[in-house]
MDTraj code that builds the backbone (N, CA, C; nanometers):
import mdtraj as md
import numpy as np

residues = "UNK UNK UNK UNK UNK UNK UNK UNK UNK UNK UNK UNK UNK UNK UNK UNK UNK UNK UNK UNK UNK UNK UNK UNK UNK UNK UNK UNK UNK UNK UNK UNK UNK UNK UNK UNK UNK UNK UNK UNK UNK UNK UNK UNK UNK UNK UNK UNK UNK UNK UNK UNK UNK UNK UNK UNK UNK UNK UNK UNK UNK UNK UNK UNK UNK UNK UNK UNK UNK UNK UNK UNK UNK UNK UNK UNK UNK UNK UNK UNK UNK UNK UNK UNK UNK UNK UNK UNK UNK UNK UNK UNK UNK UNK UNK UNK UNK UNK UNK UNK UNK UNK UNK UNK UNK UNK UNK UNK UNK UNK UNK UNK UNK UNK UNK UNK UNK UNK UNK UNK UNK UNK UNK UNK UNK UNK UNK UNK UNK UNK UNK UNK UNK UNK UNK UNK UNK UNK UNK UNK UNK UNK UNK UNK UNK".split()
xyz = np.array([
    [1.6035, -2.0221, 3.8178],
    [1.5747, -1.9043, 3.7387],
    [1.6046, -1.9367, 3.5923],
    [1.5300, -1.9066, 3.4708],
    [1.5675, -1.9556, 3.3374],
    [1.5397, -1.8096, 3.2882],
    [1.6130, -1.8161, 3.1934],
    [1.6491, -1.7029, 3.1142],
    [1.5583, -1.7291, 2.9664],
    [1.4311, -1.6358, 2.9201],
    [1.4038, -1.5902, 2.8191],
    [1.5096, -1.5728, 2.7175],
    [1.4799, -1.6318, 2.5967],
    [1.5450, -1.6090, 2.4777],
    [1.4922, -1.4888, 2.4335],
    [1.5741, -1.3854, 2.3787],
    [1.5357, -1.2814, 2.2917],
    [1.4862, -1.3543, 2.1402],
    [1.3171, -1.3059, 2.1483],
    [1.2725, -1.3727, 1.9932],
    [1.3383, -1.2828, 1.8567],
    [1.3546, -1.1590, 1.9231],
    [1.3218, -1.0778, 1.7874],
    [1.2085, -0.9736, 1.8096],
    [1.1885, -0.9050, 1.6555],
    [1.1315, -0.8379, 1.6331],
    [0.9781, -0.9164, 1.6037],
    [0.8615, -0.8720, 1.6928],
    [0.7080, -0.9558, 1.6691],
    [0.6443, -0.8890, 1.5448],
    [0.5774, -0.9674, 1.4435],
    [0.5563, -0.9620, 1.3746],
    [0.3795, -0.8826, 1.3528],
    [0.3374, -0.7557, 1.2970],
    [0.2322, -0.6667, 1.3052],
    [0.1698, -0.7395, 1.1631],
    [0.1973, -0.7980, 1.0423],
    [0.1176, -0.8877, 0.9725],
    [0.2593, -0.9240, 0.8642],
    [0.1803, -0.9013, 0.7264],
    [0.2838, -0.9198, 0.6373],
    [0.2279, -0.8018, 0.5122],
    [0.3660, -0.7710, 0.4908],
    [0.3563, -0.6963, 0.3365],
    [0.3897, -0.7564, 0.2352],
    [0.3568, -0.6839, 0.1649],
    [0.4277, -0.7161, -0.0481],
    [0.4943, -0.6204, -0.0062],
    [0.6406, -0.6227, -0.0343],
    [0.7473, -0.4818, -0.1087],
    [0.7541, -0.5250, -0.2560],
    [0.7611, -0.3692, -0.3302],
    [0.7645, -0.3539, -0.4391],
    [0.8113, -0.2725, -0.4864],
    [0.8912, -0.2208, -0.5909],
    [0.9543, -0.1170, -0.6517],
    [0.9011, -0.0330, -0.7420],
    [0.9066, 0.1028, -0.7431],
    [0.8739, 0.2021, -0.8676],
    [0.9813, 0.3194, -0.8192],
    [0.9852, 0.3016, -0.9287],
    [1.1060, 0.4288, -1.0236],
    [1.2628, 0.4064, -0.8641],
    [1.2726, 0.2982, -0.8183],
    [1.4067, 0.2837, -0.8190],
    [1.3681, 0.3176, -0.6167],
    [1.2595, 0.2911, -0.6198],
    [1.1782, 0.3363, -0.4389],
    [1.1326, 0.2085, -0.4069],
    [1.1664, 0.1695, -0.2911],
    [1.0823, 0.0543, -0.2394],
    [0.8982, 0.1136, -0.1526],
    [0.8894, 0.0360, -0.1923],
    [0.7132, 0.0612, -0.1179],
    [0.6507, -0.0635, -0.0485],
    [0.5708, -0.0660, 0.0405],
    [0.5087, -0.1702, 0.0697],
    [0.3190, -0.1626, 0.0651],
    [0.2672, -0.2439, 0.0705],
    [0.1224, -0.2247, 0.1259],
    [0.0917, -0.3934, 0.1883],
    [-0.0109, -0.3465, 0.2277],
    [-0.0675, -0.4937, 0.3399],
    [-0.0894, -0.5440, 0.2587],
    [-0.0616, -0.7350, 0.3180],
    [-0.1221, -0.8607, 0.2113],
    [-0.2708, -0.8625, 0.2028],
    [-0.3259, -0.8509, 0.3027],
    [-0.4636, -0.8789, 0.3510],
    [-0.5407, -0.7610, 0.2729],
    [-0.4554, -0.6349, 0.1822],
    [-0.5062, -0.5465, 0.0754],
    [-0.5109, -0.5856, -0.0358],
    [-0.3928, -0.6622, -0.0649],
    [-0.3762, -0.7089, -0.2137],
    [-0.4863, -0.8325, -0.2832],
    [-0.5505, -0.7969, -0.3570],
    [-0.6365, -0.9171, -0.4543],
    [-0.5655, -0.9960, -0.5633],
    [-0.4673, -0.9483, -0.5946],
    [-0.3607, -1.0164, -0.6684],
    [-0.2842, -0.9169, -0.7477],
    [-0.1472, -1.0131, -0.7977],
    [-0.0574, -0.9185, -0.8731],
    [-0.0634, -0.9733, -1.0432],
    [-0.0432, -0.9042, -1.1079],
    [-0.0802, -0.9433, -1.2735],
    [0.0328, -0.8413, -1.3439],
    [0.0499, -0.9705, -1.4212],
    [0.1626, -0.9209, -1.5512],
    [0.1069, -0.8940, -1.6764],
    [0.0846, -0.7816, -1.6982],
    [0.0240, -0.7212, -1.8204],
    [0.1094, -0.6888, -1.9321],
    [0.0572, -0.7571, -2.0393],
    [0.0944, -0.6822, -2.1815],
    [0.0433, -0.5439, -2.2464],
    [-0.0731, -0.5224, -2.1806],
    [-0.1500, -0.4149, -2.1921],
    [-0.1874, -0.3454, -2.1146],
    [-0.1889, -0.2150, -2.0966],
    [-0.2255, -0.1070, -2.0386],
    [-0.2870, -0.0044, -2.1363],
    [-0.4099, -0.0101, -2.1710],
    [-0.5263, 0.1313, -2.2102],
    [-0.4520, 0.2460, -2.1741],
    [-0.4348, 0.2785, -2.2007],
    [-0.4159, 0.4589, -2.1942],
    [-0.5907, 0.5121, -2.1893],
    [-0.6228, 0.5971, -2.0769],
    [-0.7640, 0.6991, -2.0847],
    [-0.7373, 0.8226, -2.1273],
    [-0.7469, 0.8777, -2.1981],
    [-0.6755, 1.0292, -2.2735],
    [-0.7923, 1.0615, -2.1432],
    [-0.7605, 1.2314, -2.1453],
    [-0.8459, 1.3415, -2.0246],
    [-0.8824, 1.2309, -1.9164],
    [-0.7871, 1.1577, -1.8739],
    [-0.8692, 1.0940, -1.7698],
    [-0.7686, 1.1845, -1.6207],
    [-0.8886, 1.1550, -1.5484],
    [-0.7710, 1.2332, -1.3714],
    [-0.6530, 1.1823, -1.3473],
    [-0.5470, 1.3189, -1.3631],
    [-0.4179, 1.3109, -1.2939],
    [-0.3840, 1.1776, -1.2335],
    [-0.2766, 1.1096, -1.2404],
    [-0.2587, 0.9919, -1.2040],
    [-0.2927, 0.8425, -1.2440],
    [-0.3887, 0.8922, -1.3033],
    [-0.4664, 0.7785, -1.3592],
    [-0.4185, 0.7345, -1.5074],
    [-0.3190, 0.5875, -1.5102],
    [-0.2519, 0.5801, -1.6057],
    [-0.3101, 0.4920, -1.7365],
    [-0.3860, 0.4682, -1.6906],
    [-0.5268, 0.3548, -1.7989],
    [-0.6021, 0.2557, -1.6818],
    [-0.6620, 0.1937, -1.8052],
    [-0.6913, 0.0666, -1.7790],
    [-0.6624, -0.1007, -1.7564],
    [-0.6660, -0.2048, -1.7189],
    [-0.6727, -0.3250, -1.7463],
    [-0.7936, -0.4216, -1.7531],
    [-0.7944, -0.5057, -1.8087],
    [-0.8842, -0.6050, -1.8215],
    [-0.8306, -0.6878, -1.7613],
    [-0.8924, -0.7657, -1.6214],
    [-0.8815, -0.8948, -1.5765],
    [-0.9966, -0.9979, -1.5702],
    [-0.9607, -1.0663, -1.6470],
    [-1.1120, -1.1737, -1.6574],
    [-1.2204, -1.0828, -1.6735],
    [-1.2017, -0.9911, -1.7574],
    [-1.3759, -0.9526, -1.7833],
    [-1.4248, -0.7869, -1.6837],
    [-1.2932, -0.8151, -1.5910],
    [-1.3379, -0.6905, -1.5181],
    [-1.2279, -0.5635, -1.5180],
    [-1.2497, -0.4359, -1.6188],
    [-1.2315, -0.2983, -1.6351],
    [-1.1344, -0.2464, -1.4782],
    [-1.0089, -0.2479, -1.4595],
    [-0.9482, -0.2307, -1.3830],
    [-0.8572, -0.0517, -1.4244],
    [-0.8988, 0.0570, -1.3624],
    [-0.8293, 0.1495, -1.3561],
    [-0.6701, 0.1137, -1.2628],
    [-0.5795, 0.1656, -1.3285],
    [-0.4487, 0.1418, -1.3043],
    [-0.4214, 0.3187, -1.3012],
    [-0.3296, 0.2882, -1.1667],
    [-0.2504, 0.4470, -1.1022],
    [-0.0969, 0.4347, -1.1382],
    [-0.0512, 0.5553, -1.1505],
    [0.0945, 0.5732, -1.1815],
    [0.1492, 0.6654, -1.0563],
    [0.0564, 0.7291, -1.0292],
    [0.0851, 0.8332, -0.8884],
    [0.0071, 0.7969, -0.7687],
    [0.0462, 0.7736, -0.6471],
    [-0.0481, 0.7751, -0.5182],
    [0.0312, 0.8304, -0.4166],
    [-0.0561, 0.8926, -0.3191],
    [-0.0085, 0.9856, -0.1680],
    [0.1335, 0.9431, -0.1683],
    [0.2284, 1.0620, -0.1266],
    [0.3430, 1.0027, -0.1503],
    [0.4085, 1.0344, -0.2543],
    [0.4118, 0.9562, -0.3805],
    [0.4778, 0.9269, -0.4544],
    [0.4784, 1.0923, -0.5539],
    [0.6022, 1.1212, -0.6039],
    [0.5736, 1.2659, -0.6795],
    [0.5706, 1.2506, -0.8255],
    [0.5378, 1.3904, -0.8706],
    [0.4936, 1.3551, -0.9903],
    [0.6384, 1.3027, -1.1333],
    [0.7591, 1.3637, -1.0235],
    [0.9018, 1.3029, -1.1168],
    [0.9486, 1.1619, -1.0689],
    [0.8351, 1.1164, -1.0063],
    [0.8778, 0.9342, -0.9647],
    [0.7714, 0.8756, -1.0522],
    [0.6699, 0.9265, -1.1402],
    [0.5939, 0.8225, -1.2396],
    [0.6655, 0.7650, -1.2867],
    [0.6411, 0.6455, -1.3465],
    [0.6951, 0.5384, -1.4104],
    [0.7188, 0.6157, -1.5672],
    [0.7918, 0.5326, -1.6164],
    [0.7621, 0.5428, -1.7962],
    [0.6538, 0.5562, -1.8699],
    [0.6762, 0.5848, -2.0086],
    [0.5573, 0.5516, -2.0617],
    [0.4954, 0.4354, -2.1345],
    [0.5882, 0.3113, -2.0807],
    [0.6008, 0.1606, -2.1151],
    [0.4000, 0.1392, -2.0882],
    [0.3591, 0.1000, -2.1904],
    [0.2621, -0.0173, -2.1440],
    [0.2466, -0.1289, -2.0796],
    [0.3408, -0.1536, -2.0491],
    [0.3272, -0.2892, -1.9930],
    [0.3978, -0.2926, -1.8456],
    [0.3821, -0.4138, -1.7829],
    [0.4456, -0.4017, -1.6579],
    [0.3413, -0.4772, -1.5450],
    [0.3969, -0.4838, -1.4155],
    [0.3292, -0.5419, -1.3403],
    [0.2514, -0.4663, -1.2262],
    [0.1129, -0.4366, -1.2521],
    [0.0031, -0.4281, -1.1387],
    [-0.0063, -0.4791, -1.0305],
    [-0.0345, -0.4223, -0.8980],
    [-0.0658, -0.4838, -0.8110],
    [-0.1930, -0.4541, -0.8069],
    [-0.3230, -0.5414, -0.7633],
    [-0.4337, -0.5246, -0.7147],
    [-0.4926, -0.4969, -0.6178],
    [-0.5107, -0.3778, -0.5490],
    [-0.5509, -0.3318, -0.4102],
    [-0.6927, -0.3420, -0.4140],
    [-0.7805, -0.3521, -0.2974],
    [-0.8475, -0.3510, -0.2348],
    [-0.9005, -0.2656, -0.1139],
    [-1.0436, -0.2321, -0.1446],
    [-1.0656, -0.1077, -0.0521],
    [-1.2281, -0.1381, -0.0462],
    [-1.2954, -0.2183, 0.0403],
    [-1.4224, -0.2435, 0.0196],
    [-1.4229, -0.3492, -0.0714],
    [-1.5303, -0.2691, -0.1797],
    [-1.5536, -0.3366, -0.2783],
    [-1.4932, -0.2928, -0.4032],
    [-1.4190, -0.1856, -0.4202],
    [-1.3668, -0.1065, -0.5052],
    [-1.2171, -0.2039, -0.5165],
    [-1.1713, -0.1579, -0.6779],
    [-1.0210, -0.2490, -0.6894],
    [-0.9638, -0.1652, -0.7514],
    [-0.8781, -0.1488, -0.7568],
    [-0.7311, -0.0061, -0.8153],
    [-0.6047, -0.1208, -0.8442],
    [-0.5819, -0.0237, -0.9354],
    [-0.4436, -0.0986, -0.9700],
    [-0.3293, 0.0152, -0.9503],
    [-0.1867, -0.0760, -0.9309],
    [-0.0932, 0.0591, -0.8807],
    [0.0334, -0.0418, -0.9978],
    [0.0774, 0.0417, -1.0466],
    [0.1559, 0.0339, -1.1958],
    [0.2670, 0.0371, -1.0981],
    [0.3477, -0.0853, -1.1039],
    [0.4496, -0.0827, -1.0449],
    [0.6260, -0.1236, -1.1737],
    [0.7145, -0.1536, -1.0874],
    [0.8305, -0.1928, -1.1461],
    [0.8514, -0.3395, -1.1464],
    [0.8046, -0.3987, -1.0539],
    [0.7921, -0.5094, -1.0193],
    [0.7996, -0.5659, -0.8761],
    [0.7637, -0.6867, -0.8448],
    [0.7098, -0.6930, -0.6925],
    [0.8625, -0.7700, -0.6416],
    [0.9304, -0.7460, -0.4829],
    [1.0678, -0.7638, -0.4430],
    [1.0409, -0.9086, -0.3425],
    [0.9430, -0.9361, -0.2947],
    [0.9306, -1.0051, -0.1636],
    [0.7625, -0.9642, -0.0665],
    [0.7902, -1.0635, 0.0358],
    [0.6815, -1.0795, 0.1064],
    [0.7068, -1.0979, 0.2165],
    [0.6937, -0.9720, 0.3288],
    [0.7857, -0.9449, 0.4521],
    [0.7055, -0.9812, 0.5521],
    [0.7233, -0.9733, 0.6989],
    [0.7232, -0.9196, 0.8428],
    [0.6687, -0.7678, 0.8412],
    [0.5430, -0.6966, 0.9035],
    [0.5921, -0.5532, 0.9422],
    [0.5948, -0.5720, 1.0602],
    [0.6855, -0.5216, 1.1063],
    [0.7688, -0.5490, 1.2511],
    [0.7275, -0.3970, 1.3562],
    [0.6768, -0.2859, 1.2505],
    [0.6615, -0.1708, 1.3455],
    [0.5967, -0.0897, 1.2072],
    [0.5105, 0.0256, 1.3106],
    [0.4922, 0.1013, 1.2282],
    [0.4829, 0.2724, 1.2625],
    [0.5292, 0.3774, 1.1796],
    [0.5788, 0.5068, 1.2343],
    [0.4924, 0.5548, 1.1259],
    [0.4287, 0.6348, 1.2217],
    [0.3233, 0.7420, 1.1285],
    [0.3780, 0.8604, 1.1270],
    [0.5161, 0.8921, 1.1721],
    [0.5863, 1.0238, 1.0962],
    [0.5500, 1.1583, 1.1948],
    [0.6226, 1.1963, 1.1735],
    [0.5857, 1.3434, 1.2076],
    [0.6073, 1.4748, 1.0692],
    [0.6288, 1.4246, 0.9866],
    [0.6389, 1.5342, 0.8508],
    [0.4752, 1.5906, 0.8104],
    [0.5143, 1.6750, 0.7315],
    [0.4261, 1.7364, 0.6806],
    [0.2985, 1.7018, 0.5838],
    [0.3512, 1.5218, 0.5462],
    [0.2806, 1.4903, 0.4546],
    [0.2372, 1.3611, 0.5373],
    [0.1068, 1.4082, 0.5911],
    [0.0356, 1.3147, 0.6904],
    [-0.0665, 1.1573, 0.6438],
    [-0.0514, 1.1939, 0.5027],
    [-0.1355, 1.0828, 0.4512],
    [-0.0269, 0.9473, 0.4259],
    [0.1237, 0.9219, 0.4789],
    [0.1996, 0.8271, 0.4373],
    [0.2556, 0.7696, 0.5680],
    [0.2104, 0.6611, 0.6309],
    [0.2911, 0.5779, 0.7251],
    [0.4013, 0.5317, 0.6660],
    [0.5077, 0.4867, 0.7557],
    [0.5696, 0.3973, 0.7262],
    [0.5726, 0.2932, 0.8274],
    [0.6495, 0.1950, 0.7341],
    [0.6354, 0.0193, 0.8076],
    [0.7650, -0.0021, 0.8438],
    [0.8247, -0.0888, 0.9395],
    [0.9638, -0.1327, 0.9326],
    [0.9147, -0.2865, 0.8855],
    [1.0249, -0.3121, 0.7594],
    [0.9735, -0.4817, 0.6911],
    [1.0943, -0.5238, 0.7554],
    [1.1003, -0.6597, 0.7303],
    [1.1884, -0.7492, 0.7830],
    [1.3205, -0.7001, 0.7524],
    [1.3470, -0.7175, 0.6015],
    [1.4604, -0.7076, 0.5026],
    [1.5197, -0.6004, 0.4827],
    [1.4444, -0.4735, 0.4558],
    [1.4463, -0.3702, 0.3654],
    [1.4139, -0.2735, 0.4528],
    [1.4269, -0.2721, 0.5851],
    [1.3988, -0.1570, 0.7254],
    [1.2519, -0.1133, 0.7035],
    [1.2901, 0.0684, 0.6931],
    [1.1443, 0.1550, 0.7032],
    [1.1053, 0.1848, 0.5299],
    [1.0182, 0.1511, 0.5113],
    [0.9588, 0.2110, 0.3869],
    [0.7784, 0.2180, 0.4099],
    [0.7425, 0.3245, 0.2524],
    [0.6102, 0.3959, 0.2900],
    [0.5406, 0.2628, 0.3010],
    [0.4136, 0.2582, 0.3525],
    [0.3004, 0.1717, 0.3259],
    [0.2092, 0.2707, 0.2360],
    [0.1854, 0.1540, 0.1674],
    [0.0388, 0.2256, -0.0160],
    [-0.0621, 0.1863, 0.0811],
    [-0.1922, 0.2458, 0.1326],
    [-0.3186, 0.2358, 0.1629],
    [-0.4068, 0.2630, 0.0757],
    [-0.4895, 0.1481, 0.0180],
    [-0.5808, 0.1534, -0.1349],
    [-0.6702, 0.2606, -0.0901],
    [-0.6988, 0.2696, 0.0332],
    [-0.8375, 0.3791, 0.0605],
    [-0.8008, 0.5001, 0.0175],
    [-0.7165, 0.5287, 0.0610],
    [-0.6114, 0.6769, 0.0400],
    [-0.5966, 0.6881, -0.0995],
    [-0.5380, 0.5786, -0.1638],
    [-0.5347, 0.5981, -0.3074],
    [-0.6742, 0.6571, -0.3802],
    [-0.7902, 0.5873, -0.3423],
    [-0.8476, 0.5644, -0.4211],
    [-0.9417, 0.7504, -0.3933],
    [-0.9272, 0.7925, -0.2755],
    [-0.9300, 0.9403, -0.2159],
    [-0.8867, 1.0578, -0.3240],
    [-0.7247, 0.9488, -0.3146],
    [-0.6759, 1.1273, -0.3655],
    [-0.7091, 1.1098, -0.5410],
    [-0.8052, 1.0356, -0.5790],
    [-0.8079, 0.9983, -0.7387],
    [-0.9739, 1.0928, -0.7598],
    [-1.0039, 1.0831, -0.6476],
    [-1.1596, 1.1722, -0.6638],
    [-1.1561, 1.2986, -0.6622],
])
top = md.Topology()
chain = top.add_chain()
for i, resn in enumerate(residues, 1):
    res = top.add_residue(resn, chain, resSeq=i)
    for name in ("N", "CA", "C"):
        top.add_atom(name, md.element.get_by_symbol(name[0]), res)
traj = md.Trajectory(xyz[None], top)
């Protein structure tokens, strides 16, 4: 008779964790198109709620978010220009999410879609850092229309 080793927790893919306003967050790797350190951030005067400017990457006009599902409106970031973007992915569409800066690149080991009231936010258990929300670019890019 041989005895199975306990592996652990099996691994559901991998995230980026990342920080804003002092919150960990995650979203899927297989979402992200890349992360970029900007000196600049456009400001869009009258542009939609959330919507904190622009970036230019190589040529291509990148709207950047300060708010998504989830996140409230006393967790926006500063009014710093600068800072580090992550690049989500949703189709063919690309969003940027104005972050604090990016922590690691986890395990999601599980995932709990909640029972609260605010049905548009899973959470993930990451390796390191337990349960935190998962960012879904589709959703983002939803609640911006």
């Amino acid at each position: 008779m041989s005895l199975q080793k306990d592996e652990g927790p099996v691994s559901l893919g991998k995230a980026l964790v990342f920080s804003s306003n002092n919150r960990l967050w995650a979203c899927e790797l297989n979402k992200v198109k890349e992360v970029v350190r900007t000196s600049k951030i456009i400001p869009l005067p009258n542009s939609k709620e959330g919507v904190f400017g622009v970036i230019n990457v190589r040529g291509e006009v990148i709207p950047v978010v300060d708010k998504w599902p989830g996140k409230t409106k006393d967790q926006t970031s500063s009014g710093d220009l600068k800072g580090t973007v992550i690049l989500l992915r949703s189709g063919k569409e690309v969003i940027g999410l104005r972050t604090d800066g990016v922590r690691s690149m986890e395990d999601i080991e599980a995932y709990d879609l909640g029972e609260g009231n605010d049905n548009s936010i899973c959470y993930v258990y990451v390796s390191n850092h337990g349960q935190v929300p998962l960012i879904d670019a589709r959703l983002v890019l939803e609640f911006l229309k």
